[in-house]
C-alpha positions in Angstrom: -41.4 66.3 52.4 -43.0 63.5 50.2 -41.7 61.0 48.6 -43.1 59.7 45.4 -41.9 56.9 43.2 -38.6 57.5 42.1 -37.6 60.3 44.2 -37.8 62.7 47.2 -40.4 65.7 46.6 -39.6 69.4 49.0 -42.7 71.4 48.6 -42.3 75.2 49.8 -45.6 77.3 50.6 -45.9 80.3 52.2 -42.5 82.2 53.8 -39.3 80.9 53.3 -36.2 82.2 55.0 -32.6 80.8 54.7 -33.7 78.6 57.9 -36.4 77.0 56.1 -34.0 76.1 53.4 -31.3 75.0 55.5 -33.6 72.7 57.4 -35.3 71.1 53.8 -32.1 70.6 52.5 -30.6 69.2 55.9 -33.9 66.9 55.7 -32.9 65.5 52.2 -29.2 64.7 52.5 -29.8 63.0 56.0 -32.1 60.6 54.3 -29.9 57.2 53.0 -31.6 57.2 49.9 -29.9 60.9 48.9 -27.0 59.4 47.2 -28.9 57.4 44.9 -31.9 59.7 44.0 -32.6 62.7 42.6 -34.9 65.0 44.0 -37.7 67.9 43.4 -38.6 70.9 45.0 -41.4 72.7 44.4 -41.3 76.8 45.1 -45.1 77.6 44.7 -47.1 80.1 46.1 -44.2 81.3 48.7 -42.3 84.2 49.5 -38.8 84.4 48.9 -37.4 85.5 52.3 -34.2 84.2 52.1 -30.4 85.8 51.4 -28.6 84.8 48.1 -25.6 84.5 50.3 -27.2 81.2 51.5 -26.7 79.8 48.4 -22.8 78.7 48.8 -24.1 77.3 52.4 -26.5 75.2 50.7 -24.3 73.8 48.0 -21.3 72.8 50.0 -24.0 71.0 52.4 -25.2 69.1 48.7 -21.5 68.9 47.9 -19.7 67.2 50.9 -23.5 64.9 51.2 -22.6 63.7 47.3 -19.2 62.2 48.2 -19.9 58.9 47.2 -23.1 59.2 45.3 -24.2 55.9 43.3 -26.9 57.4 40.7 -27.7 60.7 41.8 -28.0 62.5 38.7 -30.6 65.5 38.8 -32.3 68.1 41.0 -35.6 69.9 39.4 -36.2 72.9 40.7 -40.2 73.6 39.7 -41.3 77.7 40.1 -44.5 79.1 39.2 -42.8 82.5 38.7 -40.5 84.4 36.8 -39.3 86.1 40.1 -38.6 82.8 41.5 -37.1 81.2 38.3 -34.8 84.2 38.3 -33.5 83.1 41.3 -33.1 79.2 41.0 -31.4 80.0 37.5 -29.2 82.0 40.1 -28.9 79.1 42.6 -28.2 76.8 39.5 -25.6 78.7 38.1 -23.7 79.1 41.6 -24.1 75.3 41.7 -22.5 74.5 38.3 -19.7 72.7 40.2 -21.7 70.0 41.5 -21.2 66.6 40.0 -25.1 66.2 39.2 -27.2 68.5 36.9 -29.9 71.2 38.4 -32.6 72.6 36.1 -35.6 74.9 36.6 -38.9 74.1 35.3 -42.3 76.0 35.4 -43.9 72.8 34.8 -44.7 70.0 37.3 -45.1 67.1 34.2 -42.1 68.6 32.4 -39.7 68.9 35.5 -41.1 64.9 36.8 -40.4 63.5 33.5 -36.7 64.8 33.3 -36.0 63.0 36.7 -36.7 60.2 35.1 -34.7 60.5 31.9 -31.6 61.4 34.7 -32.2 58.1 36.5 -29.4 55.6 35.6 -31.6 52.8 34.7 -33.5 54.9 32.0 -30.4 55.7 30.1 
């Protein structure tokens, strides 16, 4: 995991499984600054080796985390794939009942510079 300017990049190469997934996201929401920023991950050049049933897992982890979030307003999901933008658009629509907005981009520039707009202090 990076973390850039304004917010906390995951960057997935290679195989990923439902562990994999558990242990980025687990590696976000342990980090103090989760409440207040958004964050990015990057599916590029990976395999998709996970279950869709890991999704709910996933989002009650983001859910019970958020409890008490102070600015957290966006998570950009970047793809280089339709196979892979199929599935966040999945992810996203199973997470529609999170207070903060998830989106899917195919581009780096385009997914960085709507983190921004979601920050507080840009609006």
């Amino acid at each position: 995991m990076a973390v850039t300017p304004g917010y906390p990049v995951l960057a997935f190469s290679g195989e990923v499984d439902d562990l994999q997934l558990h242990e980025a996201l687990r590696s976000v929401t342990e980090r103090p600054e989760f409440i207040r920023k958004n964050d990015l991950w990057i599916f590029e050049d990976c395999i998709s080796n996970f279950s869709l049933t890991v999704f709910p897992e996933l989002i009650r982890i983001i859910r019970n985390r958020h409890q008490g979030a102070q600015g957290r307003t966006g998570t950009a999901l970047v793809t280089r794939s339709g196979f892979h933008n199929a599935l966040a658009e999945l992810f996203i629509e199973e997470a529609r009942q999170l207070p903060h907005l998830i989106r899917s981009f195919f581009d780096l520039d385009a997914a960085s510079a709507w983190l921004e707009v979601q920050e507080p202090s840009a609006t």
